[in-house]
C-alpha positions as CSV (number, residue, x, y, z in Angstrom):
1,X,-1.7,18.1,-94.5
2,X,-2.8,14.8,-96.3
3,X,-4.8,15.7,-99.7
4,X,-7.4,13.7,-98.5
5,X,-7.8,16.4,-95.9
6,X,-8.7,19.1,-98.8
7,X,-12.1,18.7,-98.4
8,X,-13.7,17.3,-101.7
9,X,-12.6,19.0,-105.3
10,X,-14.9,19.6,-108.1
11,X,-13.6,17.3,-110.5
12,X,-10.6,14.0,-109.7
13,X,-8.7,14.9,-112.9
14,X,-8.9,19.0,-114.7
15,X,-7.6,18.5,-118.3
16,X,-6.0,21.8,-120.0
17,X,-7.0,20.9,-124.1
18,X,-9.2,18.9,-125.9
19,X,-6.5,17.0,-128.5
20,X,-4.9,13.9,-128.7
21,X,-3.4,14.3,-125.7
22,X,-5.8,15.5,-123.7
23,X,-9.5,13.5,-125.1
24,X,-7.3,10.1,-125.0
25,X,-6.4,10.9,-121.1
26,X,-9.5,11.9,-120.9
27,X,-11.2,8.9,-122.3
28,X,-8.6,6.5,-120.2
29,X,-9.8,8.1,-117.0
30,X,-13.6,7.7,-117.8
31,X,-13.1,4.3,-118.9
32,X,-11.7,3.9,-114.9
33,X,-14.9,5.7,-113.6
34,X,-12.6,9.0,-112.5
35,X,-14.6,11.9,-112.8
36,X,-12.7,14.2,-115.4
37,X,-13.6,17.2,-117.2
38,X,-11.8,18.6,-120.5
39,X,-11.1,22.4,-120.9
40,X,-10.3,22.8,-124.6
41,X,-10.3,26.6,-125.7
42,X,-11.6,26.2,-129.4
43,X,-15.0,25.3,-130.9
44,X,-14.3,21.6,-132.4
45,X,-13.7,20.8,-135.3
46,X,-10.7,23.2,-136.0
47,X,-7.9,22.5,-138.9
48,X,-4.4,21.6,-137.4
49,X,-0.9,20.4,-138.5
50,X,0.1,16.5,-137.9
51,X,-2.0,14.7,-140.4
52,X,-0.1,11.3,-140.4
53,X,0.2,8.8,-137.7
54,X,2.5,6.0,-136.6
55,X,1.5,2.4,-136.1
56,X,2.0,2.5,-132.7
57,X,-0.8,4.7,-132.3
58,X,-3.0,1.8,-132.8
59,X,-2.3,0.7,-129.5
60,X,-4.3,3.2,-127.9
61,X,-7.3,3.2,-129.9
62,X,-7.5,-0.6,-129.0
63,X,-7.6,0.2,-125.2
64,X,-10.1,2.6,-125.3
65,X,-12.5,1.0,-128.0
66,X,-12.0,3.6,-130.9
67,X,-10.3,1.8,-134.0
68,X,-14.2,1.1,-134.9
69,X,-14.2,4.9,-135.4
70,X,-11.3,5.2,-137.5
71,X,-12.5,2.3,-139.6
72,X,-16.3,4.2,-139.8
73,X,-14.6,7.4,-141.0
74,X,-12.6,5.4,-143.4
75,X,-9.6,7.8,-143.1
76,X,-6.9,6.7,-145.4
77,X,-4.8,3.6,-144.7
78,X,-1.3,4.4,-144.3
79,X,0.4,0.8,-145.2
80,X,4.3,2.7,-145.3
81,X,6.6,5.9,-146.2
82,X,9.1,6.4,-148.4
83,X,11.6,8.9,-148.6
84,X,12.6,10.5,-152.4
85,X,16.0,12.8,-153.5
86,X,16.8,13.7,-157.0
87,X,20.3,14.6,-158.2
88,X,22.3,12.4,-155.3
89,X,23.6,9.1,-155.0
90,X,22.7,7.7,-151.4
91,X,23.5,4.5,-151.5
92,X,25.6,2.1,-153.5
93,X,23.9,-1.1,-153.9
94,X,20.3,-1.6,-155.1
95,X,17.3,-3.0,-153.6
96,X,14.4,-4.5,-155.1
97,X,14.9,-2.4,-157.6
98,X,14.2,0.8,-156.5
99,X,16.0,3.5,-157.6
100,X,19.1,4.9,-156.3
101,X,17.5,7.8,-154.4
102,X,14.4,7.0,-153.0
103,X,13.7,4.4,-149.8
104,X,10.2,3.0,-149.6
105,X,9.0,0.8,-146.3
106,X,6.3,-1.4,-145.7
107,X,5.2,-1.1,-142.1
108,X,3.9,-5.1,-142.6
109,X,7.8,-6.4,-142.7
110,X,8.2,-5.8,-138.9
111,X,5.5,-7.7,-137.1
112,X,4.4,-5.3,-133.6
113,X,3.4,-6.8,-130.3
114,X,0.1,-5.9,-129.3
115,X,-1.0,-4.4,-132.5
116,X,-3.4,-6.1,-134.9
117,X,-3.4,-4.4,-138.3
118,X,-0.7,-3.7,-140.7
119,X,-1.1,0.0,-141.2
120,X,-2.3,2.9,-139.3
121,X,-3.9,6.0,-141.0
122,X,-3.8,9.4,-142.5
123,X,-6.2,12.0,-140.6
124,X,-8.0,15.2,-141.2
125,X,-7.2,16.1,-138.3
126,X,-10.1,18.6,-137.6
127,X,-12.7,15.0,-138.1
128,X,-10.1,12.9,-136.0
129,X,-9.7,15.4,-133.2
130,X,-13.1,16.0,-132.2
131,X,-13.9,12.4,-132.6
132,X,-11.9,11.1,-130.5
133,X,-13.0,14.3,-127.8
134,X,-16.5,13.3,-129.0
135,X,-15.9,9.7,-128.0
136,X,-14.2,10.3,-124.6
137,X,-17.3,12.2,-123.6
138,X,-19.9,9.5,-124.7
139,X,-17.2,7.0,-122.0
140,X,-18.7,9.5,-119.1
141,X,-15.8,12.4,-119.2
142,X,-17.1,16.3,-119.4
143,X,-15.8,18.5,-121.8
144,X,-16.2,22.2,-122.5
145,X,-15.2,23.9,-125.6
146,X,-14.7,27.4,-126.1
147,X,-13.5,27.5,-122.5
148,X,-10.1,29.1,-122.4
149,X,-7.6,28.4,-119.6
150,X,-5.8,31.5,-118.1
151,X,-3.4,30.3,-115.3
152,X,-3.7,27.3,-112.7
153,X,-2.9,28.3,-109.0
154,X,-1.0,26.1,-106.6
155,X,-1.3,26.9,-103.4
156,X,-0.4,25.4,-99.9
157,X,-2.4,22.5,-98.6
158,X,-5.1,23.3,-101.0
159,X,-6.5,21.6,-104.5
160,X,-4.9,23.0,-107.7
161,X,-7.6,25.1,-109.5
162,X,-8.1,25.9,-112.7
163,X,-8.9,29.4,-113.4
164,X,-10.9,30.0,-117.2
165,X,-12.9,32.5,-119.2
166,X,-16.5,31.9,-120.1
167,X,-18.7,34.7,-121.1
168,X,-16.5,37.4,-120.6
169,X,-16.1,36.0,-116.7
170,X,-13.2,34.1,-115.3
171,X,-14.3,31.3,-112.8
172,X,-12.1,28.2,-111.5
173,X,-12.5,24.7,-111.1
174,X,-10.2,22.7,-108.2
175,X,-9.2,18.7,-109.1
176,X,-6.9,16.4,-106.9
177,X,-5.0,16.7,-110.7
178,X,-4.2,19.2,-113.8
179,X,-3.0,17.6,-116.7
180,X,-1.5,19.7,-119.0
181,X,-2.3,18.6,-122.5
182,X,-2.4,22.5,-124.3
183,X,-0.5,21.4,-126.9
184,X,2.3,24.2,-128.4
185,X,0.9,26.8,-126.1
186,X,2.5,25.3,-123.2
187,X,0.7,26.6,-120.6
188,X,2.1,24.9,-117.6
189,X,5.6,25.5,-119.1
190,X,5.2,28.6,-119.9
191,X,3.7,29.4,-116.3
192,X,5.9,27.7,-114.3
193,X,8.8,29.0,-116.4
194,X,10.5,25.1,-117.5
195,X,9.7,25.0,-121.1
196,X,13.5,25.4,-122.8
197,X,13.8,26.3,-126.6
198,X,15.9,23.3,-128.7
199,X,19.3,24.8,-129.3
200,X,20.1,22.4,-132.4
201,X,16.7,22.1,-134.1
202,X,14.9,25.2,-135.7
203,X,12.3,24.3,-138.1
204,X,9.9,26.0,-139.3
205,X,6.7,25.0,-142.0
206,X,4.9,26.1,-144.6
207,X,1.5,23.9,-145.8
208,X,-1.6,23.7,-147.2
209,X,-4.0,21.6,-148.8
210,X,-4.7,20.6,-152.6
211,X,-6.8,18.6,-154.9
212,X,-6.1,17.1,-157.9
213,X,-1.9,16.5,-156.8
214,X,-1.4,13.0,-158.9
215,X,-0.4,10.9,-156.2
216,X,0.4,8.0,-158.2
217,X,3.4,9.3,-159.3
218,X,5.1,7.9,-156.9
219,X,3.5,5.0,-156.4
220,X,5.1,1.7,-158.0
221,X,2.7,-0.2,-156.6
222,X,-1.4,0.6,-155.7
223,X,-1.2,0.9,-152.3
224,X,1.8,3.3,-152.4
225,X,-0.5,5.8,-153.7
226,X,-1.3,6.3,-150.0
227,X,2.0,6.0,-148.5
228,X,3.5,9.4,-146.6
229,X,6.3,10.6,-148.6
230,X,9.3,12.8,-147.4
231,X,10.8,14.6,-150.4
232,X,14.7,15.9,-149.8
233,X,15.2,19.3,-151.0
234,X,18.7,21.0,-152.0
235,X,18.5,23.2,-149.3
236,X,20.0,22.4,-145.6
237,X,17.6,20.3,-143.9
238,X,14.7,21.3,-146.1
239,X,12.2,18.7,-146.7
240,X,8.4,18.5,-148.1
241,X,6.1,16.1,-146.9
242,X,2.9,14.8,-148.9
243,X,0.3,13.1,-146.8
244,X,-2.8,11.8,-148.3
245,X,-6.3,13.4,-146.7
246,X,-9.4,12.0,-148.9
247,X,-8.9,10.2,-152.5
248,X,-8.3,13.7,-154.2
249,X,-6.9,16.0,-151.5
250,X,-3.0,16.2,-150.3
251,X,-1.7,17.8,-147.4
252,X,1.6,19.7,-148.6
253,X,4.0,21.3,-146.4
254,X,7.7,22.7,-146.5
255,X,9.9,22.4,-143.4
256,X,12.9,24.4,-143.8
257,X,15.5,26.1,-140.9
258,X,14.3,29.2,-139.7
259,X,17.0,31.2,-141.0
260,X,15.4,30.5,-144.3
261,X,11.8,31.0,-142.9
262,X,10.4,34.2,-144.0
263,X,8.2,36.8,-141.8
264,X,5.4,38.2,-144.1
265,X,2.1,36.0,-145.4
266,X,3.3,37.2,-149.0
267,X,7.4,36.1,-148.4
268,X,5.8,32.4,-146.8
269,X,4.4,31.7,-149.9
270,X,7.0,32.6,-151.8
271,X,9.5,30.4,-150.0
272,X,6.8,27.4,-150.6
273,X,7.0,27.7,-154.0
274,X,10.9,28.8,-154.1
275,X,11.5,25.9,-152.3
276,X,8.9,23.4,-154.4
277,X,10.8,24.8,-157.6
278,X,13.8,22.6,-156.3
279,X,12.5,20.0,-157.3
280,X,10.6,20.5,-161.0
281,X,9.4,17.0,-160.8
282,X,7.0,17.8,-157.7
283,X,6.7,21.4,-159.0
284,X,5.0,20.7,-162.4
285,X,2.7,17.6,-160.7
286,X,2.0,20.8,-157.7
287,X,1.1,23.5,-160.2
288,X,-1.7,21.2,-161.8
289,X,-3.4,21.1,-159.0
290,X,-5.6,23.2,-156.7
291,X,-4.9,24.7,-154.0
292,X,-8.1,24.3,-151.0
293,X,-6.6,26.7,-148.0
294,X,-4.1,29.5,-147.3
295,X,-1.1,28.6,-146.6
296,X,-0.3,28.5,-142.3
297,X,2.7,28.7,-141.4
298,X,4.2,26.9,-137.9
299,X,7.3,28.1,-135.9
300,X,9.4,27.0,-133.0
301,X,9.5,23.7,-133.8
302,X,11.6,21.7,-131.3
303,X,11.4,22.1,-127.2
304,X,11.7,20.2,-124.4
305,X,10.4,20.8,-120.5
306,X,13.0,20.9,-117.5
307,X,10.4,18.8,-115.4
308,X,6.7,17.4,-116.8
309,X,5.3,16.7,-113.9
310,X,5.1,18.3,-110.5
311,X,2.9,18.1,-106.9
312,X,-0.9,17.6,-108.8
313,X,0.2,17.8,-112.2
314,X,1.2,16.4,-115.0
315,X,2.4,17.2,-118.9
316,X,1.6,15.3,-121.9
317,X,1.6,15.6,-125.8
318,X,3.2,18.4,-127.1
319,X,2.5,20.6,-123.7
320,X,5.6,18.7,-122.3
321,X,7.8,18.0,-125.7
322,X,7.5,18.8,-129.0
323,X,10.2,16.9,-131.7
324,X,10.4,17.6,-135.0
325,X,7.9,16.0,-137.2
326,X,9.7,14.6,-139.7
327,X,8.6,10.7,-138.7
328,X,5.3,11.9,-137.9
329,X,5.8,11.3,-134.2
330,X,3.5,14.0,-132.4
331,X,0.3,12.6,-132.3
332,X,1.5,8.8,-131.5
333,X,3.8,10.9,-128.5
334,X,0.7,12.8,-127.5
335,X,-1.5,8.9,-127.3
336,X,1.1,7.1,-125.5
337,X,2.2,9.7,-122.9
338,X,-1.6,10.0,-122.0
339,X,-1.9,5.8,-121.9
340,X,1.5,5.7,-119.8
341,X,0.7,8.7,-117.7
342,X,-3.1,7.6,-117.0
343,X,-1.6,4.9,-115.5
344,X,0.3,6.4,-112.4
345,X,-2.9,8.6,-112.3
346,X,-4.9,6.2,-111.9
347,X,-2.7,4.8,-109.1
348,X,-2.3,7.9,-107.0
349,X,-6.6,8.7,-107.1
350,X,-6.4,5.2,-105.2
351,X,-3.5,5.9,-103.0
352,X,-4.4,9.7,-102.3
353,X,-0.4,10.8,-102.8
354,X,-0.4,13.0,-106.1
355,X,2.7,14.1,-105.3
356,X,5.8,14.1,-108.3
357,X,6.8,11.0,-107.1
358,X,3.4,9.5,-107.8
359,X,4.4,10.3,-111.8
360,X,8.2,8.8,-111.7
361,X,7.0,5.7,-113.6
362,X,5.3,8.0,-116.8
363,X,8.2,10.5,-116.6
364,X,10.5,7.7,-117.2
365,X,9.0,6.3,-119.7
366,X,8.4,8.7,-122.0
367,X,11.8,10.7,-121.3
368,X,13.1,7.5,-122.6
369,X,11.1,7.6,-125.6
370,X,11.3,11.1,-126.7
371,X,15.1,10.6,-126.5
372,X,15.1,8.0,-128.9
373,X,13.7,10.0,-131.1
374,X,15.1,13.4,-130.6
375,X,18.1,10.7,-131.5
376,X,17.1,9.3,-134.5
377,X,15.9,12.8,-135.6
378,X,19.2,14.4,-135.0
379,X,21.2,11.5,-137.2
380,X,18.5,12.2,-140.2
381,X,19.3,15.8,-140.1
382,X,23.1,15.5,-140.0
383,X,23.3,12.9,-142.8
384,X,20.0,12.5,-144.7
385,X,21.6,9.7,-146.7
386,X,22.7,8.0,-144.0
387,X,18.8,7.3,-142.9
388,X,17.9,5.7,-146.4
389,X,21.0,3.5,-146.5
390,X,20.1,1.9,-143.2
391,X,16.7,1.1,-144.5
392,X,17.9,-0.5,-147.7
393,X,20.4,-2.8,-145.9
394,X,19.5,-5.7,-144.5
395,X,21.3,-6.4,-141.5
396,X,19.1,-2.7,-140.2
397,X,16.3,-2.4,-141.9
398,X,13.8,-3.9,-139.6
399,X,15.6,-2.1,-136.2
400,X,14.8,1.1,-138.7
401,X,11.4,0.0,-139.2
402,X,10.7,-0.4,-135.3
403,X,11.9,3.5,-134.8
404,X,9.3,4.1,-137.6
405,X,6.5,2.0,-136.2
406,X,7.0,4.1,-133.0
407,X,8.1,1.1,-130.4
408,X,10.3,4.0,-128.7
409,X,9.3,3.4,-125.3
410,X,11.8,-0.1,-124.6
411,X,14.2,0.1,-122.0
412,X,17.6,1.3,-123.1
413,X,18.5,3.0,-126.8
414,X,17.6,1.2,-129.9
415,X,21.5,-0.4,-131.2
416,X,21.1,1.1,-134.7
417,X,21.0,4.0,-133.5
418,X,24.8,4.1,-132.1
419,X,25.4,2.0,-135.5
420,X,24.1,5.3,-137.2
421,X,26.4,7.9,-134.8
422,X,29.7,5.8,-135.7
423,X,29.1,6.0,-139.3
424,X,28.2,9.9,-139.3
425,X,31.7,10.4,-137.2
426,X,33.4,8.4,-140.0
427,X,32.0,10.4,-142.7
428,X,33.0,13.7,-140.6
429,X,36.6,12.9,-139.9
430,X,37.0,11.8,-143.7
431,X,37.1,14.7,-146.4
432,X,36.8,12.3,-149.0
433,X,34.4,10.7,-148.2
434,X,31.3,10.3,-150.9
435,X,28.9,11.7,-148.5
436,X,31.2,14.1,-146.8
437,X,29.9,17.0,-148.9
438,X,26.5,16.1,-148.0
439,X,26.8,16.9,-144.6
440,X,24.3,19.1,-143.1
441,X,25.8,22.1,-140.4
442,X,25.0,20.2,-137.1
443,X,27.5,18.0,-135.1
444,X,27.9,14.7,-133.6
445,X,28.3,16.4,-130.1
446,X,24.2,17.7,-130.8
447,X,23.1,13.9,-131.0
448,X,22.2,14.0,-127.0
449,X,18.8,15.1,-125.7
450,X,18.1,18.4,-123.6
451,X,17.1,16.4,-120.8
């Protein structure tokens, strides 16, 4: 039976969540005159985690007409990151004089196709998110809040429908396609029984927000004050990040493994502070300030999807993969897989074949891309070291700086990375080694994605 012998559906494209993922998707579809409709279970705005974005990012907001927002919110600019240690050597040359253990980059050195600004921005993610669902409904999409989804039935030669709760009730909706954009509740995943729990990464995060933390600190020049920084911790791949929210207010968080993660509201906070106490030089600038919300804690850090896309559906954002954060990937992830996947969406409305094949183009795509990073990430965490001394040299610094900008999505892997495996093998096979002791407990044989 052909679909377009289904009889008409209520809606050409369902949307599970109201995020990134899903109000960019959205607004790409409305922008094409495709009838879509948003289901996003919480009342917007709502806080969330994943503050800072990557240049690539920008992309996005240029095709669907929304950098004028960002710039009309004034969110804060975010011209580079740098990365700080205290007590370790990680590099033997200096450059530009910076100090031995810190790496700072300018996201201006690298110029990026099809991008026309030199920095991208720090959110509040509560404002950013329902903007951006705000503006994808003002392009002609439909969006209800406080709609939850339960489950979305497939059945033979009929429309997916979405089945949701509204005033106690649960009612369904059928579209020619679902796309999954839930976010770290994985719905589809979890339903369908794909989503597959990282067996190398498992982070875990304490954070909060503060006012009054002296950003300048770190800053050797002005506009450093509103760089992201990634402060190194003793511990085993433990790291705090400090992303700037308004002039006076910080987002702080500590990632730390799991085995280290504690259970209780009272042992989390602890652990923050336990773990900020590491290093007295953010602890004394942390303990002048003050501190705006509880503490949240986040768990289960890393997964991956054994398929993200199936007959009338599709995953994107976090619903189909979730890397760790540390190079602020998930919302940039979460823009791009909707602009790649709206794409073969667009083409299968017009064709009438939503089958999986339909998606073969978006799954590539940003398989490819999520690898590169799961990469990248997984050669940070074994060596953190080894990270900063490719961004001080020369001959890698801008390859570095493309990983960073997020252009992940290039056919075939980025050299530097190999260029970064070879060196962490060197550094394992020699015991004397200056970094050898700083070695954190994963392999070389976990640098290769799930899927």
């Amino acid at each position: 039976m052909n679909t377009r012998d289904r009889g008409t559906p209520d809606v050409d494209v369902a949307i599970i969540g109201g995020g990134p993922a899903g109000s960019s998707m959205a607004a790409y579809l409305a922008k094409a005159g495709v009838k879509a409709h948003v289901f996003e279970g919480e009342l917007f705005p709502r806080p969330h985690v994943g503050e800072s974005l990557v240049p690539s990012s920008t992309r996005v907001f240029q095709d669907l007409d929304f950098l004028k927002v960002m710039e009309r919110r004034r969110f804060p600019r975010k011209f580079g990151a740098a990365w700080t240690a205290t007590g370790v050597k990680v590099y033997d040359v200096k450059w530009e004089g910076l100090e031995e253990t810190e790496a700072i980059i300018r996201f201006d050195e690298r110029k990026q196709p099809g991008v026309g600004q030199d920095y991208t921005y720090h959110v509040d993610r509560g404002e950013f998110d329902n903007e951006l669902l705000q503006h994808a409904h003002r392009l002609g999409a439909s969006v209800s809040e406080g709609v939850g989804v339960k489950h979305v039935e497939f059945a033979k030669d009929a429309w997916p429908r979405v089945h949701y709760a509204i005033g106690g009730k649960t009612e369904a909706r059928s579209a020619r396609i679902v796309v999954d954009a839930s976010g770290r509740k994985t719905l589809l995943g979890n339903q369908l029984g794909l989503r597959v729990r990282d067996p190398v990464f498992d982070q875990f995060a304490v954070h909060t927000w503060f006012r009054g933390y002296d950003r300048r600190v770190w800053a050797k020049r002005a506009e450093q004050k509103d760089y992201i920084f990634i402060h190194f911790l003793p511990a085993a791949n433990t790291w705090l990040w400090q992303i700037p929210i308004t002039e006076d207010v910080t987002s702080i968080g500590v990632v730390t493994q799991k085995k280290n993660f504690a259970k209780t509201k009272e042992s989390r906070e602890a652990l923050f502070w336990e773990a900020v106490a590491t290093r007295p030089d953010l602890a004394e600038n942390l303990k002048r300030s003050e501190q705006l919300r509880p503490f949240t804690a986040e768990g289960d850090y890393s997964y991956a999807m054994k398929q993200i896309c199936g007959d009338g559906w599709v995953m994107v954002g976090d619903a189909g993969r979730f890397v760790d954060p540390i190079f602020s990937t998930g919302v940039s992830i979460a823009l791009n897989s909707s602009r790649f996947a709206s794409r073969d969406i667009l083409k299968a409305l017009q064709t009438g074949d939503t089958s999986k094949g339909s998606f073969e183009e978006f799954e590539t795509t940003i398989r490819r891309g999520t690898n590169h990073w799961y990469s990248f990430i997984s050669v940070y965490y074994r060596l953190n070291v080894l990270f900063t001394y490719f961004i001080v040299d020369p001959r890698h610094r801008l390859d570095v700086l493309k990983l960073l900008q997020g252009d992940v999505y290039d056919e075939g892997e980025p050299p530097v990375l190999e260029e970064m495996r070879k060196m962490v093998r060197d550094v394992e096979r020699d015991k004397n080694h200056l970094w050898h002791q700083l070695l954190n407990d994963m392999t070389a044989d976990a640098f290769k994605p799930l899927f």
